[in-house]
C-alpha positions as CSV (number, residue, x, y, z in Angstrom):
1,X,202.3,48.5,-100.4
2,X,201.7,45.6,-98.0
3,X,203.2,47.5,-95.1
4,X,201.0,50.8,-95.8
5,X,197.7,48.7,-96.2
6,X,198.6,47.2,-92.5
7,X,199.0,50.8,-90.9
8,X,195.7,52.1,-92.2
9,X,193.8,48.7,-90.9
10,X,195.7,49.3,-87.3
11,X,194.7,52.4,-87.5
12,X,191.4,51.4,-88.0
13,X,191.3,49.0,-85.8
14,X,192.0,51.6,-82.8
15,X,189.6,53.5,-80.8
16,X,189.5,56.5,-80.7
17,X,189.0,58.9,-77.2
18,X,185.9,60.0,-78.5
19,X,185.2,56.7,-78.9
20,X,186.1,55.3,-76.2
21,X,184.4,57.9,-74.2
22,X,180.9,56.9,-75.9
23,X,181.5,52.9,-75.3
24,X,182.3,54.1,-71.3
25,X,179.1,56.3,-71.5
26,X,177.0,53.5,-72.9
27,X,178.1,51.1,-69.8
28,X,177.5,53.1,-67.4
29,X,173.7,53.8,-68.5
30,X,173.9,49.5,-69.1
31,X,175.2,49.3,-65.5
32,X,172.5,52.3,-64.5
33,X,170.0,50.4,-65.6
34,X,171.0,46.9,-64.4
35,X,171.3,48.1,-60.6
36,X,167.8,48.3,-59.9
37,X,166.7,45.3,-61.4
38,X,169.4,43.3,-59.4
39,X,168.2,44.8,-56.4
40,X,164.6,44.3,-56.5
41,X,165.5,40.7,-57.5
42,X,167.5,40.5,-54.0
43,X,164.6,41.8,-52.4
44,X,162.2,39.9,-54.1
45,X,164.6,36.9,-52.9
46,X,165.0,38.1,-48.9
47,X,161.5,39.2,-48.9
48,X,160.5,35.1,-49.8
49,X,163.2,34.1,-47.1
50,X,161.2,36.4,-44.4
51,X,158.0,34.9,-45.5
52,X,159.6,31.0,-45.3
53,X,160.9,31.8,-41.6
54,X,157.8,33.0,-40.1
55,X,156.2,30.2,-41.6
56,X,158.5,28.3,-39.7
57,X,158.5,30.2,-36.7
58,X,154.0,29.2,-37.1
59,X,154.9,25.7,-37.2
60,X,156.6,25.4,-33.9
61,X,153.8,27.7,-32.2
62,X,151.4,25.3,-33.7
63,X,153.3,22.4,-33.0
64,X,153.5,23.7,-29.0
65,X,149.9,24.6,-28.9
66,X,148.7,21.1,-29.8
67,X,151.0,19.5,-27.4
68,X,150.4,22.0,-24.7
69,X,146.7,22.7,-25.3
70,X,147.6,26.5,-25.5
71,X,150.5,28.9,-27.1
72,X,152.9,29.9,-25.1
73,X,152.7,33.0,-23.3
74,X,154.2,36.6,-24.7
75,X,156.5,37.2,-22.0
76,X,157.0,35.8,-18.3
77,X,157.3,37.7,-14.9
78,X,157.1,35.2,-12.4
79,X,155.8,32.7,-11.0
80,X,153.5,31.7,-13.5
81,X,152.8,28.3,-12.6
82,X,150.6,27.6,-15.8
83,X,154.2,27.6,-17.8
84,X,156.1,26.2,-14.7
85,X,157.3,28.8,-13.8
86,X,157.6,28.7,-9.8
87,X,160.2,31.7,-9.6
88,X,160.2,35.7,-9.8
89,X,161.9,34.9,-13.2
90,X,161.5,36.6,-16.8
91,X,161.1,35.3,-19.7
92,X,160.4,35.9,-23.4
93,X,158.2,33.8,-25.6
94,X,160.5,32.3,-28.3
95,X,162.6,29.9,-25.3
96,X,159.3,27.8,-25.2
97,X,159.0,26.7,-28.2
98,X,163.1,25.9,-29.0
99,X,162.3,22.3,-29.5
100,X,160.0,23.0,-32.4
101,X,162.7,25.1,-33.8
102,X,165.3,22.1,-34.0
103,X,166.8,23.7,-31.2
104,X,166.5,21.2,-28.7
105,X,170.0,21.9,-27.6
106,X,169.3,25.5,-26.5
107,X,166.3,24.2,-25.1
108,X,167.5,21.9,-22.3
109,X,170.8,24.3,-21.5
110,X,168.1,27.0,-21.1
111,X,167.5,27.9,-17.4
112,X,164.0,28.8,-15.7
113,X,164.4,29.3,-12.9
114,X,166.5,32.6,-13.5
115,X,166.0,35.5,-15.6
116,X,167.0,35.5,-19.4
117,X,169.9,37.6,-19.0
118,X,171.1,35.8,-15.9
119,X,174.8,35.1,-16.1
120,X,173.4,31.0,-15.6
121,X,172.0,31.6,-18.9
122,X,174.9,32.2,-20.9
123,X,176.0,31.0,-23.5
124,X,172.4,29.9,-24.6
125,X,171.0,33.2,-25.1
126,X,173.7,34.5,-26.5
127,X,173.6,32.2,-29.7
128,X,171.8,33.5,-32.8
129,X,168.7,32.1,-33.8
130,X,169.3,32.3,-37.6
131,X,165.5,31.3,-38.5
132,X,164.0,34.3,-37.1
133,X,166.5,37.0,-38.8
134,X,165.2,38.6,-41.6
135,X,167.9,38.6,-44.0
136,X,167.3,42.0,-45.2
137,X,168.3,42.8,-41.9
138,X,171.6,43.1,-40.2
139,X,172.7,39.4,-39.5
140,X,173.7,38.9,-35.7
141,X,172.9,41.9,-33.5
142,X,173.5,41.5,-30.0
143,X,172.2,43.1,-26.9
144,X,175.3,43.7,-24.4
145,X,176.7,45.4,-21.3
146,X,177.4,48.7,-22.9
147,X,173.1,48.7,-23.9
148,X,170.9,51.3,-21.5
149,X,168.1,48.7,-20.8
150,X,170.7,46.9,-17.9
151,X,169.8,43.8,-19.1
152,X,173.1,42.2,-19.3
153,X,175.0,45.0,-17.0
154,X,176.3,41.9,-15.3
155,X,177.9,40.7,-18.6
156,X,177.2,38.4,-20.8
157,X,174.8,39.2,-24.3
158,X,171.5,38.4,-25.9
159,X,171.2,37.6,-29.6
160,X,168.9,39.7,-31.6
161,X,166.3,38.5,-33.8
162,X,163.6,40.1,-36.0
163,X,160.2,38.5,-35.0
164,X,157.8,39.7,-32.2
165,X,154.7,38.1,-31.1
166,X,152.0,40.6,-31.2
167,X,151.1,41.2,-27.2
168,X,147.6,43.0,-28.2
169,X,146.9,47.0,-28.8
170,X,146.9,49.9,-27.0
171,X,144.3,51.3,-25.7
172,X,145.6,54.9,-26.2
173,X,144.8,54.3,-29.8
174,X,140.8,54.4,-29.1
175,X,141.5,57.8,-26.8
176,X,143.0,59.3,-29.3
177,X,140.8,58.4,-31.7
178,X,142.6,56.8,-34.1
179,X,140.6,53.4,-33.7
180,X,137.3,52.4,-32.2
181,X,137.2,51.7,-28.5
182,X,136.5,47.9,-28.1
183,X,136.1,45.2,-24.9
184,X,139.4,43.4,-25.5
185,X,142.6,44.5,-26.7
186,X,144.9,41.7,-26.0
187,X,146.4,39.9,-28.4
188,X,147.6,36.2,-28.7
189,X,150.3,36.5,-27.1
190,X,149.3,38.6,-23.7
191,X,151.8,38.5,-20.7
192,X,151.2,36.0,-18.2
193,X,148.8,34.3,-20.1
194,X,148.6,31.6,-22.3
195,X,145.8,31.6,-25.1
196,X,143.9,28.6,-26.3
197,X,143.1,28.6,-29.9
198,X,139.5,28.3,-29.2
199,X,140.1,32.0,-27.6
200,X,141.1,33.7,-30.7
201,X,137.4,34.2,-31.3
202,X,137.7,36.7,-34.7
203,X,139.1,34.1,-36.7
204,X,142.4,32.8,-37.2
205,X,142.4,34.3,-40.8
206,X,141.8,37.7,-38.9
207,X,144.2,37.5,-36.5
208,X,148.1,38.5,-35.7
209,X,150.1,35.6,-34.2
210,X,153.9,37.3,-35.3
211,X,155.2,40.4,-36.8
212,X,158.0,41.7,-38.3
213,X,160.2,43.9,-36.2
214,X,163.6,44.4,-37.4
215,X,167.0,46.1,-36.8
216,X,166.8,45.7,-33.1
217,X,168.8,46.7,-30.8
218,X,169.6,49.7,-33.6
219,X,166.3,52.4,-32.9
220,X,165.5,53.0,-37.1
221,X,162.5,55.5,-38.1
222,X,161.5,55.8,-41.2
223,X,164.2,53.8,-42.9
224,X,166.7,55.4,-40.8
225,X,169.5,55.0,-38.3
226,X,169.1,57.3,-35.3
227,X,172.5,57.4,-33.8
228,X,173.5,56.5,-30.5
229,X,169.9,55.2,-30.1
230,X,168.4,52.1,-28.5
231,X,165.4,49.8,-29.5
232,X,164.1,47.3,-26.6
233,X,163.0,43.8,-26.7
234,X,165.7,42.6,-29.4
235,X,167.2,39.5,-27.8
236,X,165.2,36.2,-28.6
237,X,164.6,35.3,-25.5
238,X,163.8,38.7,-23.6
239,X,160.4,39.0,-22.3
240,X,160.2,42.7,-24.1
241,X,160.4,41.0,-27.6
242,X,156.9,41.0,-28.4
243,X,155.1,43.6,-30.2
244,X,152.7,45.7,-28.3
245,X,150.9,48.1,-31.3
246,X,150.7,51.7,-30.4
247,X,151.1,53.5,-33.9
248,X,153.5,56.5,-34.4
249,X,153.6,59.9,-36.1
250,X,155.1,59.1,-39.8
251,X,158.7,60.4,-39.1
252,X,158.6,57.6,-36.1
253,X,159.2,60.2,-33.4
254,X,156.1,59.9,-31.4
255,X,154.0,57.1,-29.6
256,X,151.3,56.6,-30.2
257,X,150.3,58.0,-33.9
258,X,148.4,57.0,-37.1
259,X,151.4,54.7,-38.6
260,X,151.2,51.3,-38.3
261,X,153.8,49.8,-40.2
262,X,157.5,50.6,-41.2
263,X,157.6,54.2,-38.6
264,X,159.7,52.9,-35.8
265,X,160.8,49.2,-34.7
266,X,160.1,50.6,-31.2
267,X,158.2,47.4,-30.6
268,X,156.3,48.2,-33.4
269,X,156.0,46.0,-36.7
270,X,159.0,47.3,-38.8
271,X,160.8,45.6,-41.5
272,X,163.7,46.7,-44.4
273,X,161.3,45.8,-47.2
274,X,160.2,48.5,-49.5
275,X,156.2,49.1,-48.7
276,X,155.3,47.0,-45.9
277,X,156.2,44.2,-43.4
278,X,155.5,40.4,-43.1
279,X,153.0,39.0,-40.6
280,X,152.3,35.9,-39.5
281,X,148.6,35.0,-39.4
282,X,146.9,32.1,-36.4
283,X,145.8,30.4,-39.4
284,X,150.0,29.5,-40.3
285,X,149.4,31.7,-43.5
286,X,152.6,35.0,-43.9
287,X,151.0,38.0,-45.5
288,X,152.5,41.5,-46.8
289,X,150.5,44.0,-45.7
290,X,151.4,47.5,-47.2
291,X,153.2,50.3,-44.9
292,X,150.0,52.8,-46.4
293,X,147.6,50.1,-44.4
294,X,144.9,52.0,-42.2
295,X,145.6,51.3,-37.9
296,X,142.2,50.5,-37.8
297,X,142.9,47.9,-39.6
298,X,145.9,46.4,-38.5
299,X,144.7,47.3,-34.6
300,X,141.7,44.6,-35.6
301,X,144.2,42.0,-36.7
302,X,146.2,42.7,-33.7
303,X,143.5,41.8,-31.0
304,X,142.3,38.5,-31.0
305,X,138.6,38.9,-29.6
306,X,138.0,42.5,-29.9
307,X,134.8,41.9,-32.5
308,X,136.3,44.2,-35.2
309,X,134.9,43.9,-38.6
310,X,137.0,44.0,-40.9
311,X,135.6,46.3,-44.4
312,X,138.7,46.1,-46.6
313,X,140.9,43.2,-47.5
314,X,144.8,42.5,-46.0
315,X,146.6,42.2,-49.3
């Protein structure tokens, strides 16, 4: 009797395959369910990482302004004696403003009186610059020999990062119609110039100092990949890096277009986040402004004196 009672609870005790099959079933809509909500928190989490490093990144540009009276200038093609400068050298924005990045190291190995990519400037440019990568992007991308722009076609690499200073708008945007012509379309960071803060005369509130533009040297569109495809202005210190805004059609094909955000990191603001990009403000405030955001709007935030009045709100 005992041994009889033990078989029926051990057969009781055993799943069945139909059984098992539900239990399996019921997992994988558990899991199914799960998934999204791990990744948004991810997101959620790089997104707040992107947002800390361009706060950063407004700190040191600060910090330089008040010690140098003026930011530093969006890219270099010498001389430019205002930023000392006394060669035919080029430069990028982001190696002025090393020391305020706890990187004085890079700083005084950093060479200026050759180009970026000179072969004198290697290994400095090569090293990453982990506080401006976005870490929903790629970690580590490098510029190298094998790239069509010829930077580094005498050897050597650039390290890529994710950040551009905004350079201004372009003025193809008012001939097409896509914004209103105005007097001034440069932005705080123009070439060859460096800006005071007193000349960022629509308000630091209302005004672009940084933007995201991720993935480069990788050309992406529209949240994709285009193979054997090449994005300029990647490396830290090249003096392409800025962002000069143009717009694009929505599949990211064409330049200029309507699109201002998320359509092609082709120097244009571009990140991995779902639904817009992170920009850094002349006031040291990080906003997420939405990838549906009109170009008229996000050309006025680019310029920093071009009298644009804003109608609707950046959030």
């Amino acid at each position: 009797m005992l041994r009889f009672d033990s078989a029926v609870r051990s057969r009781r005790q055993a799943l069945t395959l139909l059984e098992l099959l539900v239990v399996i079933a019921i997992l994988g809509v558990l899991i199914g369910l799960l998934l999204p909500a791990v990744q948004k928190v991810r997101d959620a989490a790089a997104r707040l990482s992107c947002t800390n490093n361009l706060k950063e990144a407004g700190l040191a540009l600060h910090q330089f302004a008040d010690a140098r009276g003026a930011f530093p200038p969006g890219a270099v093609f010498g001389p430019f004696l205002e930023a000392n400068i006394n060669t035919d050298a080029v430069h990028g924005c982001w190696p002025f403003v090393l020391p305020y990045l706890e990187q004085s190291a890079l700083f005084n190995a950093y060479r200026w009186d050759v180009d970026f990519f000179d072969l004198a400037n290697q290994p400095t440019v090569a090293a990453p610059l982990k506080i401006l990568q976005c870490p929903s992007a790629q970690p580590n991308r490098f510029v190298q020999i094998d790239h069509p722009d010829g930077a580094f076609s005498n050897g050597g690499q650039g390290s890529c990062i994710d950040y551009g200073p905004v350079q201004g708008v372009g003025p193809g945007l008012a001939l097409w119609g896509w914004i209103d012509a105005v007097s001034n379309y440069e932005g705080a960071f123009p070439m060859n110039r460096m800006i005071r803060v007193l000349e960022i005369t629509d308000g630091a509130s209302n005004t672009l100092l940084v933007a995201e533009d991720a993935g480069r040297p990788q050309l992406w569109r529209a949240g994709h990949s285009i193979p054997n495809e090449f994005s300029f202005g990647g490396p830290w210190a090249s003096s392409a890096n800025a962002v000069f805004l143009r717009g694009a059609s929505a599949d990211g094909a064409q330049l200029p277009g309507p699109c201002a955000i998320n359509c092609t990191n082709d120097r244009q603001p571009y990140s991995f986040h779902t639904g817009g990009a992170n920009f850094l403000f002349a006031d040291g405030s990080v906003h997420f402004l939405k990838a549906a955001i009109d170009i008229r709007v996000l050309a006025a935030l680019a310029t920093r004196a071009g009298g644009e009045v804003l109608s609707s709100g950046i959030d």
